[in-house]
C-alpha positions in Angstrom: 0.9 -5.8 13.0 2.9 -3.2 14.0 2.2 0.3 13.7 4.4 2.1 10.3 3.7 4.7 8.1 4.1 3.5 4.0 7.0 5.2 2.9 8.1 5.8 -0.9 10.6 3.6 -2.5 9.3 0.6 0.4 8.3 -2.8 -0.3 5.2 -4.1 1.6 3.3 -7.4 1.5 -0.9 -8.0 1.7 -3.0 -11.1 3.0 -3.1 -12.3 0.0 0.6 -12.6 -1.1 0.7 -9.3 -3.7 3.5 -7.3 -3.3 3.6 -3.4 -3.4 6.2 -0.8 -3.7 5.3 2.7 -2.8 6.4 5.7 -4.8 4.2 8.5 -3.8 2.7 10.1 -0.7 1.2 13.5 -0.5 -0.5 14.5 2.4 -2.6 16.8 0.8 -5.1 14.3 -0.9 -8.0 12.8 1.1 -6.9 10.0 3.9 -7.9 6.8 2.1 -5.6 8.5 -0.8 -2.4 9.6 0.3 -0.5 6.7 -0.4 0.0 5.4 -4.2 2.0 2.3 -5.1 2.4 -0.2 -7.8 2.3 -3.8 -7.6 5.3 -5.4 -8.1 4.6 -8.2 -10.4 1.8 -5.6 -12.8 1.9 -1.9 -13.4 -1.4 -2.2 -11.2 -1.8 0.6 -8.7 -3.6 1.7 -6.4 -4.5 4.1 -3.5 -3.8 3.3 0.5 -3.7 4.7 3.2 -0.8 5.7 5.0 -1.1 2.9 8.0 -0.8 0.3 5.5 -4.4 -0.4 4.6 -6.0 -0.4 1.3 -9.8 -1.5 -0.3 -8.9 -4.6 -1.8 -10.8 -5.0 -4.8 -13.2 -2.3 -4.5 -15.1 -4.6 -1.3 -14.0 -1.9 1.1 -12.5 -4.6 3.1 -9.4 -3.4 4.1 -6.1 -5.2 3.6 -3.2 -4.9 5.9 0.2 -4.9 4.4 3.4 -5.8 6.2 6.8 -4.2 5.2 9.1 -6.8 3.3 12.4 -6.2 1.6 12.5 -6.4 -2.1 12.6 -9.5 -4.0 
């Protein structure tokens, strides 16, 4: 994967097929935390980190994402 940054108002798809939009960073909140966005297809959302790596479903296994354009 290549190295980004997750950037509001960006699309970005996991392993797993989910798709996220991000609408929020601020840098001020721990590491693991300064990313928030919303999956696409649920209001779910959820915490990553700015590199594009998130605790997928509280395992602390870390999910990549990959930037996608919106569907």
């Amino acid at each position: 994967m290549e190295k980004f940054q997750l950037k509001p108002g960006s699309f970005y798809k996991a392993r797993d097929g989910e798709v996220w939009c991000c609408f929020k960073v601020n840098l001020r909140e721990p590491v693991q935390a300064q990313a928030r966005c919303v999956q696409v297809s649920s209001d779910r959302v959820e915490y990553f980190f700015l590199d594009g790596r998130y605790d997928s479903a509280g395992k602390r296994e870390h999910t990549l994402v990959s930037v996608v354009s919106p569907t």
